[in-house]
N, C-alpha and C positions, 0 to 999 in steps of 0.2 A: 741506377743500380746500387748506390752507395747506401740507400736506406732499406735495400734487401739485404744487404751484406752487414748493415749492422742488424737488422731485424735477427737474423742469423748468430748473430756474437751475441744478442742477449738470450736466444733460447738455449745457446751453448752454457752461456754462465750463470741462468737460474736451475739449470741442471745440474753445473759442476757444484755450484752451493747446497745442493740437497745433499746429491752423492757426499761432499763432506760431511753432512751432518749423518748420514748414513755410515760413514765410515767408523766414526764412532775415534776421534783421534786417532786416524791412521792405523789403527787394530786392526782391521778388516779388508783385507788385502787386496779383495775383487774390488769393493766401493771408492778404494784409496788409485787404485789403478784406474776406476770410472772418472773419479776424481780429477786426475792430470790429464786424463785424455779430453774429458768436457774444454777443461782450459783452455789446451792449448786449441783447439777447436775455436774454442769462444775467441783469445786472441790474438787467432791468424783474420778468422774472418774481422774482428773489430781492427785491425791494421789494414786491412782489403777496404773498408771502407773508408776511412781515414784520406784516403785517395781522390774522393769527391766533395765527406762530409765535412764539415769544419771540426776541428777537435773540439771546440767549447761544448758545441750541440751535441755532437757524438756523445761524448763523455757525460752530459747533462741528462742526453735519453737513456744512452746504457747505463748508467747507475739507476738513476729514477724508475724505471718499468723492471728493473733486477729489481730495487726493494720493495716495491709494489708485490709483481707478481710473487716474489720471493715470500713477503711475507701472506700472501693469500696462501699461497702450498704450503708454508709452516704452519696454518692454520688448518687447512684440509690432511694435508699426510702426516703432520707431523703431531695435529692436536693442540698448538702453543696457542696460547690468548692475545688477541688481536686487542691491544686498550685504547679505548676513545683517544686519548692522546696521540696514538703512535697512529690510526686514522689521520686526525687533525695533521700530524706530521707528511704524511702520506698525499694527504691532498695538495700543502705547501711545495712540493719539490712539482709534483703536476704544473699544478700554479707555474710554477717556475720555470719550468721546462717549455711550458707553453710561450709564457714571455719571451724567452729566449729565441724560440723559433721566429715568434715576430720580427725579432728586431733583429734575425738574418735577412729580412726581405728587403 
């Protein structure tokens, strides 16, 4: 259950990071309020998981597939340019995350 639970804390926190960028520096009272709500959302459940997952992996997935997905929805809702490099970059934290999972087994 530890990897629905984080599954869970990452749809929370690439949600809260729109709603920031939505908010516009906290101007925007309803998106700034989505904003803390996603969070804490996002980490109750990433502490709920933490209870089975290992931190290193945990914290390895949840960031990696946050700036993944992250930056795919700043490319669709937001319009920002995805640069060959920051791909390149993208792949490397995958890469990495992957290893990582191996060498929990």
């Amino acid at each position: 259950m530890g990897y629905v639970y984080l599954s869970i804390a990452i749809i929370g926190e690439f949600i809260g990071t729109n709603c920031l960028k939505a908010s516009q520096g906290f101007t925007h009272v309803g998106w700034t309020l989505a904003t803390f709500l996603a969070y804490t959302f996002c980490f109750y459940w990433f502490s709920v998981s933490l209870k089975s997952v290992p931190l290193n992996l945990a914290y390895a997935l949840w960031s990696g597939i946050g700036i993944v997905v992250t930056a795919i929805l700043s490319a669709l809702i937001w319009h920002e340019n995805i640069s060959l490099t920051g791909v390149l970059g993208m792949m490397l934290i995958i890469v990495g995350a992957v290893i990582m999972n191996f060498s929990e087994a």
